[in-house]
C-alpha positions in Angstrom: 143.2 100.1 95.7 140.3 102.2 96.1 137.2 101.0 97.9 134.1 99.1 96.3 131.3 101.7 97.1 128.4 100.3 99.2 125.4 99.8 96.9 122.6 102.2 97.6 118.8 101.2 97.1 118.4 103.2 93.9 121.5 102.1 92.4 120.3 98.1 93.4 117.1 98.9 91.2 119.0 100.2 88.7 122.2 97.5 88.7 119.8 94.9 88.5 117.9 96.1 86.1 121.0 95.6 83.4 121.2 91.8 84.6 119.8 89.5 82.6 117.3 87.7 84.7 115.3 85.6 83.1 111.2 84.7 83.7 112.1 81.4 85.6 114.3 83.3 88.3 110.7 85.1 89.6 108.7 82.1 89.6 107.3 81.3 92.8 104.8 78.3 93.6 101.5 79.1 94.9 102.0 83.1 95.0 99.0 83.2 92.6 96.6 81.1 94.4 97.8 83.2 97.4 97.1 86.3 95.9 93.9 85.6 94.8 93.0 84.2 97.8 93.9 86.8 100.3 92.0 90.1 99.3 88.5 87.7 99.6 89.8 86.1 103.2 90.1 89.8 104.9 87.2 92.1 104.2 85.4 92.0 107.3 89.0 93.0 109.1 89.8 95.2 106.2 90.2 98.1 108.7 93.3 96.5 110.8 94.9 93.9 108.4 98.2 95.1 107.5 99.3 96.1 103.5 100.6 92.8 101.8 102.5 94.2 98.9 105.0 92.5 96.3 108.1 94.2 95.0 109.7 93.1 91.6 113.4 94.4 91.9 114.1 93.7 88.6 111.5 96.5 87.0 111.3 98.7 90.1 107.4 97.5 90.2 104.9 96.5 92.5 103.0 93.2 91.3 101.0 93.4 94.0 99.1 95.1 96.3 96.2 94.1 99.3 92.7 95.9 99.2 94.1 97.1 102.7 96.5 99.9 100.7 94.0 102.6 100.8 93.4 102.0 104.7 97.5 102.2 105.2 98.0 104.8 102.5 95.0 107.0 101.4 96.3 105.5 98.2 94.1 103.1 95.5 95.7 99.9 94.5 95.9 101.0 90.9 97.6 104.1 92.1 100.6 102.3 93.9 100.4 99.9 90.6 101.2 102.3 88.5 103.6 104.5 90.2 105.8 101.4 91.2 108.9 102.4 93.2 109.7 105.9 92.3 105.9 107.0 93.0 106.8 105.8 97.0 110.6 107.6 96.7 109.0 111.0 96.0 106.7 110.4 99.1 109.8 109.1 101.8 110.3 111.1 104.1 113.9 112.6 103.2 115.8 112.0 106.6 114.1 108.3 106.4 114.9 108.2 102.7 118.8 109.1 103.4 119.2 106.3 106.1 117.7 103.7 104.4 119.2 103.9 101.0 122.4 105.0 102.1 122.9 102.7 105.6 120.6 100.3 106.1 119.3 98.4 102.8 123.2 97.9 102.2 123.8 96.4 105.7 121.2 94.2 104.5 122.6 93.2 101.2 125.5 92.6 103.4 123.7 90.4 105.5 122.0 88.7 102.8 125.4 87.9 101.2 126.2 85.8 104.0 122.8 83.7 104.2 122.5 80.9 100.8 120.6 82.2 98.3 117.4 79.8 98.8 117.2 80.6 102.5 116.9 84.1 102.0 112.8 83.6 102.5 113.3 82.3 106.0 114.3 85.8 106.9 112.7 89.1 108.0 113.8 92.2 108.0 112.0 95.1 110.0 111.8 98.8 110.0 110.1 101.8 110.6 110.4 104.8 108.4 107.7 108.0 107.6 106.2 108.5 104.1 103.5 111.0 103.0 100.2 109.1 102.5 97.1 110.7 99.8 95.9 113.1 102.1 99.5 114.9 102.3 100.7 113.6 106.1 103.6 111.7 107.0 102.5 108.3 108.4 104.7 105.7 110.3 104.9 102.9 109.0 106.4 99.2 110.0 107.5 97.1 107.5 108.5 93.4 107.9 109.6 91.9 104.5 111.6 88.8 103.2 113.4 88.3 99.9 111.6 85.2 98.7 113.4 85.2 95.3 117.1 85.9 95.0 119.6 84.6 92.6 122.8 82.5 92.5 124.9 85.3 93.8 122.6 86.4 96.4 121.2 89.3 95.4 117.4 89.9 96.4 115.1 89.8 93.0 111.5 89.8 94.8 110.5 90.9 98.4 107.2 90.3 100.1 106.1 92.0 103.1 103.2 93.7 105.4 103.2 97.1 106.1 101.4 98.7 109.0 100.6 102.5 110.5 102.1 102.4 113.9 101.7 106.6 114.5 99.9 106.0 117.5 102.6 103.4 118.8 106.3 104.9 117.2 107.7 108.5 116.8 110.1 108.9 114.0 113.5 108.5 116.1 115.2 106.0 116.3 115.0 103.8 113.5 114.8 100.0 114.9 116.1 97.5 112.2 115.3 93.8 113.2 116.6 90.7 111.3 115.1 87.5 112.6 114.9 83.8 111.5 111.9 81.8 110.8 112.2 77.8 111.6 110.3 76.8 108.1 109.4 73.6 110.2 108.0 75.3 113.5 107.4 78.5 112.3 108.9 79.8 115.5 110.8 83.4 115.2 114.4 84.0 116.5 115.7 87.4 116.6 119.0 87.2 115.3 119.7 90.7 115.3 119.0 94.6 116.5 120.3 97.6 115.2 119.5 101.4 116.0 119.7 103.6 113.8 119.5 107.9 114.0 118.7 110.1 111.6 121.0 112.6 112.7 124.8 111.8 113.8 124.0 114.3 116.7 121.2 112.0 117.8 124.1 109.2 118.9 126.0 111.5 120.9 126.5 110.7 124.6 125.2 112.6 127.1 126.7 114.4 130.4 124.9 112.1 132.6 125.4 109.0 130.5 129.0 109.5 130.7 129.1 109.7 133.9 127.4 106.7 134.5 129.4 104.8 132.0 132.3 105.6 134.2 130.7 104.1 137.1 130.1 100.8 135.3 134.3 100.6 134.5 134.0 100.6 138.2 131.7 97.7 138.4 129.1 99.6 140.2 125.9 98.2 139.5 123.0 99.8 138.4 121.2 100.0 142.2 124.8 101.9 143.1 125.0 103.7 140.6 121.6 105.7 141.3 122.6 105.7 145.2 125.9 107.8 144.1 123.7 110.0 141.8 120.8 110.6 143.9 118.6 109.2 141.3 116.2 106.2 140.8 117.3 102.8 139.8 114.8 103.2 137.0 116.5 106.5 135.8 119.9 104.9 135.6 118.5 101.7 133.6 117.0 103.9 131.0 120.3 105.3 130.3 121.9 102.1 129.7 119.3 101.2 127.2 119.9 104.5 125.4 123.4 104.0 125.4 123.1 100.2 124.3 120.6 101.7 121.5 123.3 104.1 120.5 125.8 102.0 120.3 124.5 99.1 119.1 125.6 97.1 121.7 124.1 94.1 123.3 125.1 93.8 126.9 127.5 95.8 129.4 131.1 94.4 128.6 130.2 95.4 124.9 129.0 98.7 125.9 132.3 99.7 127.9 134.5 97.8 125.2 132.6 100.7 123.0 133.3 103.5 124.9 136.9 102.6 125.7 137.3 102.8 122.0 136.0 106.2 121.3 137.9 107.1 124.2 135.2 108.5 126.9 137.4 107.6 129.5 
């Protein structure tokens, strides 16, 4: 039996769009008074709030978007209004496009399929991808979003979130996918989990160096050794772990070397 193929995030719009979901399903208490609310509460900081936009997944529309769009974007309110989701698709970047419809929003649905349905809003998810703003530059940008509406089967139906221009603070690779968990009681944020992505599948590939050091670790050496042997800083040697952990998606050392054993580098 063949394989289910992973849902994309054009195909999601588009899937969801031949459900039948009705006008109770989007209903969220307070969104209005929040809406109306927010665009007067930030115009002397209008310069450094971050975009508040919603996303309706069932139309492939944006309901809303902050007065801070044009700072963020070069792009009016009405503009993005308009345009909905297929005006922002023709201005992603295409390496960012490719890894987030075809890798990451479906490692989210799989996420989201394991988390019940009305606790979906308790989580955020986090990115940073490039899109070409109104005056014809690609930006980047960090999003942090939750899916505050899903239905029964736990599929996302509307997602709001802040987006803000980090070019002075990010370069476009990696991408660094967060998911974390907010205590509704507390409000407190755990991160419950970090993935790297690359655009390119040459990007992942282990150095010469990082090789070698990896062999040093199935040693045991630590990292202080390591850079003795090598006639390198500790420093040096710590940065290549992190690249390595980045590449691999990998948490600490046993799961790094488990990784490598497995793709045989040894």
């Amino acid at each position: 039996m063949a394989a289910k193929k992973a849902t994309t995030w054009v195909n999601y719009f588009e899937q969801l769009s031949e459900k039948k979901i009705t006008s109770k399903q989007l209903v969220i208490d307070g969104i209005d008074k929040f809406i109306s609310l927010q665009n007067q509460a930030f115009t002397i900081l209008n310069h450094s709030v971050p975009l508040i936009y919603l996303l309706d997944y069932t139309t492939g529309r944006y309901s809303f978007f902050s007065n801070q769009c044009y700072a963020v974007l070069n792009f009016s309110v009405e503009k993005m209004l308009d345009g909905g989701i297929n005006f922002v698709l023709d201005r992603y970047h295409p390496d960012d496009f490719r890894l987030f419809n075809n890798q990451i929003f479906t490692d989210r649905l799989r996420v989201l399929k394991e988390i019940p349905a009305d606790q979906h809003k308790d989580h955020i998810f986090s990115f940073n991808y490039r899109v070409k703003n109104g005056k014809g530059q690609y930006v980047n940008l960090l999003q942090r979003n939750s899916f505050i509406q899903s239905d029964e089967d736990r599929n996302p139906l509307l997602s709001m979130g802040l987006i803000t221009n980090v070019n002075h603070f990010k370069t476009e690779n990696p991408v660094v996918h967060l998911l974390e968990k907010v205590d509704p009681v507390t409000g407190l944020v755990e991160l419950i989990k970090k993935d790297t992505y690359y655009l390119h599948e040459e990007d992942k590939t282990f150095s010469k160096r990082e090789k070698e050091i990896l062999k040093w670790m199935s040693d045991g050496q630590t990292s202080k050794q390591i850079a003795n042997k090598l006639f390198i800083s500790e420093h040096t040697v710590i940065n290549h772990r992190r690249n390595m952990h980045n590449k691999s998606n990998t948490q600490n050392a046993a799961a790094l070397l488990s990784f490598a054993f497995r793709q045989h580098f040894f």
